[in-house]
C-alpha positions in Angstrom: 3.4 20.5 -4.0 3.4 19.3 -0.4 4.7 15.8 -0.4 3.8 13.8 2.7 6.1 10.9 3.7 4.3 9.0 6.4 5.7 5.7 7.8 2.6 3.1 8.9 4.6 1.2 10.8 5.0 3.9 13.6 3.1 4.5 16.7 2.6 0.5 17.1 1.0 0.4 13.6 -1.0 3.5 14.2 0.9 5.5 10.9 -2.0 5.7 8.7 -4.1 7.3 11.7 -1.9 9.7 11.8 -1.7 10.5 8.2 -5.1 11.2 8.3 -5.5 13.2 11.0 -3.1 15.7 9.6 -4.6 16.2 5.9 -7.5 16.6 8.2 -5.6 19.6 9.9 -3.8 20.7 6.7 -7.2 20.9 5.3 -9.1 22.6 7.9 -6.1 25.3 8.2 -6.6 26.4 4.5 -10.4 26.3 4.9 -11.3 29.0 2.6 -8.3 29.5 0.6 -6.5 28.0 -1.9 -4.9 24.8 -0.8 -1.8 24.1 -2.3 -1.4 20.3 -4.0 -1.0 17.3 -1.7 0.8 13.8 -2.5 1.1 10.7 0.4 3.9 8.2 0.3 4.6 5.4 2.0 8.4 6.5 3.0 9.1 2.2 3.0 8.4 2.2 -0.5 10.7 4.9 -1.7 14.1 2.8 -2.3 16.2 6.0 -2.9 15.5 9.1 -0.6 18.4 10.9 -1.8 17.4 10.7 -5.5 13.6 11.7 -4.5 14.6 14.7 -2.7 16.7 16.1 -5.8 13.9 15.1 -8.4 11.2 17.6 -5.8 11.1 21.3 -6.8 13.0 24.2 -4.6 9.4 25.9 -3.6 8.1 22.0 -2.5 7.1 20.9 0.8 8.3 17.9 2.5 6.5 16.3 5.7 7.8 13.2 7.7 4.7 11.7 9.6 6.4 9.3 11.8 8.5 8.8 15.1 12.2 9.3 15.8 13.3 6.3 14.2 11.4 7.6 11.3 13.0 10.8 11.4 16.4 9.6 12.4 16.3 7.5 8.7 15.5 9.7 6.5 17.6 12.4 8.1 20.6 10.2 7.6 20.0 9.6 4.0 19.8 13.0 3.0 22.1 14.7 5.5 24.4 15.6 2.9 22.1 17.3 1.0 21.6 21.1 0.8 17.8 20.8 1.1 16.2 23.9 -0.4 12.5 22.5 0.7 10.8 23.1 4.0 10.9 20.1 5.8 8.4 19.4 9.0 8.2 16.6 11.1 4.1 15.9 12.2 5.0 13.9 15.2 3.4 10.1 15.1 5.5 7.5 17.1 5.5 5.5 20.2 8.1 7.6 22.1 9.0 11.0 20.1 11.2 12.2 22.2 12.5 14.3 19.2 9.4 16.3 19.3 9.4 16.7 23.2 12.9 18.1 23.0 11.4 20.9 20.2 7.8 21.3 21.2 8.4 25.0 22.0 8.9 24.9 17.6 5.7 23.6 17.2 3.2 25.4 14.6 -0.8 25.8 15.4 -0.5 22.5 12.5 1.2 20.2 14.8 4.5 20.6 12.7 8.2 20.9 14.0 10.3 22.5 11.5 13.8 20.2 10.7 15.9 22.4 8.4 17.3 24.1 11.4 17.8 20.5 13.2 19.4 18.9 10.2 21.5 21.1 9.8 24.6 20.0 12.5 24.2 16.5 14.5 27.0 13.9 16.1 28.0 10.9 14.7 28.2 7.6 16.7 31.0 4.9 15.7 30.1 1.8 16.5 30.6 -1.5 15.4 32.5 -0.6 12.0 29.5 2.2 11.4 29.0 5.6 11.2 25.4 7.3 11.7 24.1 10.7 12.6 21.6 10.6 15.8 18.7 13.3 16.8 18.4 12.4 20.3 21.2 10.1 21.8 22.9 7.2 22.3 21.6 4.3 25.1 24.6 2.2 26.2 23.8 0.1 29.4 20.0 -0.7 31.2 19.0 1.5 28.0 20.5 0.0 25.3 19.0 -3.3 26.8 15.6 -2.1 27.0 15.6 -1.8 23.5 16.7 -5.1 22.8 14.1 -7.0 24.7 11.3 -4.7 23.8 12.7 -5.8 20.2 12.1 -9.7 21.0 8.6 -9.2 22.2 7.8 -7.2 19.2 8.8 -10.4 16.8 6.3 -12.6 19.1 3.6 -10.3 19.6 1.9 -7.5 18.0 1.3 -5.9 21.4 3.0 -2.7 22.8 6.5 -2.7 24.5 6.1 -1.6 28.2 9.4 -0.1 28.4 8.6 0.7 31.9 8.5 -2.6 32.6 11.5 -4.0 30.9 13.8 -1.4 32.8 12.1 -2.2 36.2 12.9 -5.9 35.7 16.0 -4.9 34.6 16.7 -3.3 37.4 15.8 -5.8 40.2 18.5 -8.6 38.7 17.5 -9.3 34.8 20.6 -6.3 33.9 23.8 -6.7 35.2 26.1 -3.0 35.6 29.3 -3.5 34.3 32.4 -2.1 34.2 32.9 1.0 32.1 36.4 3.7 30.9 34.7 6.9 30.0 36.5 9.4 27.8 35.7 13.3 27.3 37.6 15.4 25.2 40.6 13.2 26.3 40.5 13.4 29.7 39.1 9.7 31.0 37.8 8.3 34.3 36.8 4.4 35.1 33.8 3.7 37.0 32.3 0.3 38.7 28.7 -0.7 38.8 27.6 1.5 35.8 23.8 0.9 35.1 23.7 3.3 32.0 25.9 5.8 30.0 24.5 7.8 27.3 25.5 10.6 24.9 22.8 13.1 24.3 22.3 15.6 21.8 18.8 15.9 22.4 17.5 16.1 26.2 15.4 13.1 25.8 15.4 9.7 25.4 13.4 6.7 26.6 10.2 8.0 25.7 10.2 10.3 28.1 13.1 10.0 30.7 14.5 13.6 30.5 18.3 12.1 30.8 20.3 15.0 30.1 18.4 18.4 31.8 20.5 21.0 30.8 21.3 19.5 27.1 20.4 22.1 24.5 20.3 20.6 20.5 21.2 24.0 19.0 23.7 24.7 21.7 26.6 27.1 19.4 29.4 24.9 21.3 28.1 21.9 19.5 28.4 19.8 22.9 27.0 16.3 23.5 26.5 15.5 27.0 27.6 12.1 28.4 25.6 10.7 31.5 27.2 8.0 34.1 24.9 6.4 36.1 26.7 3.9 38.4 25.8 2.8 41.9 26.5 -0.5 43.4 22.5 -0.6 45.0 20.2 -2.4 43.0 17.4 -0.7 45.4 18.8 2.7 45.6 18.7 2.7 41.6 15.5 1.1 41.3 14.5 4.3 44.4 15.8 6.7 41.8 14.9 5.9 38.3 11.6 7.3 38.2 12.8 10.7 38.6 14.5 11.0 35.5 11.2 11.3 33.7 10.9 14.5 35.1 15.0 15.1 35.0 15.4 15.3 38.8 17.6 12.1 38.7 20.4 15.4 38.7 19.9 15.6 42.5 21.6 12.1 43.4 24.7 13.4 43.1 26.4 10.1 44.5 25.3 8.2 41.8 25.2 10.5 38.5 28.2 12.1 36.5 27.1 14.1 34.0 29.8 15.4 31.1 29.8 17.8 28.0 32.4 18.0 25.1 32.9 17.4 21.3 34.4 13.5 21.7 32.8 10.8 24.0 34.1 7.5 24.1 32.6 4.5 26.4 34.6 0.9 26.8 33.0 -1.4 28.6 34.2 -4.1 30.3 31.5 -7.2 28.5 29.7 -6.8 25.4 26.4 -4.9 25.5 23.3 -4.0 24.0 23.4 -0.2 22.5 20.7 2.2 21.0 20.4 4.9 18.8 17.3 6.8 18.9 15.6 3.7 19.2 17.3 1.3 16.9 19.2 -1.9 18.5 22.7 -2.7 18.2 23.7 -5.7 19.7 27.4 -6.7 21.5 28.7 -3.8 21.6 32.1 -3.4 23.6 32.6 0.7 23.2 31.6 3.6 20.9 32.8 6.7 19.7 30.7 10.0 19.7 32.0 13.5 17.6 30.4 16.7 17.8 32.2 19.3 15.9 
């Protein structure tokens, strides 16, 4: 039994689309052969993912139609579980910057494999909580981003121009602060910081290639941390386009970049944080681990 878990929410309501479009493909690749039993769920309307996973058969197939923050969920919820079942992700949100990071894994289907994915990932402390992440963690212009693209989604059904937001943020609406970054225990303090993430994954954003030379399945198990701090408003506005194609790394001046097992940020004012995708508001520091 294939059971597909497809969210309808993702993609700016566009879920169901994408549900159909892959029983489409499913379909069309076992044109001609048996096809092996299909099921669709809502993945809202299951209320216990761990207990639905260990009710499936060993030799079932599970696949998440949805974005990151889809993915991100349900990976959390069953992260603990030795999952016997092939699990594949059919890529259908707004940024998916999970399936950037791992298009190279990609099947003629259109489906990532996530065993191999699930298997190791950092958790972010934050707040009094405790989560896994698939791509990273937003603290700064990022982490802002999110929340005002979350305030225009309560008023209006239209799509987020994240684009916007972070240019706007940029020319006064964001204010850099003040931030103590911590690696593996060796710390440095920097003025004027504009963002500084933790990445397991390479991208972020929906589509700002943050951390170039971060690799998921990396055997260190490394997060990188980025620092981007510059007193110029205009010199970072001049700049931030290039990280969609990850060539923000050439303005040395203005970017740190880190890698270890333990990232800590402090920041000098509360802030707006993110992880892949999901808001968390005043936040004064977190905690990454990556062991």
């Amino acid at each position: 039994m294939i059971y597909i878990l497809y969210n309808p929410l993702s993609n700016n309501k566009k879920g169901e689309e994408a549900r159909a479009e892959l029983e489409k493909k499913l379909s069309e690749a076992a044109s001609g052969t048996p096809q092996a039993e299909k099921t669709f769920r809502d993945i809202r309307e299951i209320s216990d993912t761990k207990s639905f996973i260990q009710g499936l058969k060993e030799d079932d197939e599970i696949i998440i139609v949805g974005g990151d923050g889809t993915v991100s969920r349900f990976i959390n919820e069953v992260y603990d579980l030795k999952l016997s079942q092939k699990v594949s992700l059919y890529s259908a949100g707004s940024g998916n910057d999970f399936a950037s990071d791992t298009a190279a894994f990609k099947d003629e289907k259109g489906l990532i494999p996530l065993n191999q994915f699930m298997g190791s990932l950092p958790i972010v402390k934050v707040n009094g909580m405790e989560k896994r992440f698939i791509n990273g963690i937003g603290y700064g212009i990022d982490g802002y981003c999110c929340e005002v693209g979350d305030e225009l989604r309560e008023k209006s059904d239209e799509p987020v121009n994240y684009a916007g937001i972070a240019i706007m943020g940029l020319l006064g609406k964001f204010k850099p602060f003040t931030a103590k970054v911590t690696v593996d225990g060796n710390t440095k303090t920097y003025k004027n910081v504009w963002l500084a993430p933790a990445m397991i994954g390479k991208y972020y954003g929906g589509g700002m290639i943050i951390a170039p030379e971060q690799d998921r399945l990396n055997k260190e198990k490394t997060v990188t941390c980025v620092v981007w701090h510059n007193w110029s408003k205009l010199g970072t506005l001049i700049a931030f386009p290039s990280v969609f194609k990850g060539e923000h790394v050439k303005h040395k001046k203005m970017l740190d970049f880190y890698t270890g097992h333990e990232v800590k940020v402090e920041a000098n004012r509360a802030i707006a944080l993110q992880i892949d995708g999901e808001t968390v508001r005043n936040v004064h520091e977190y905690t990454v681990i990556y062991r």
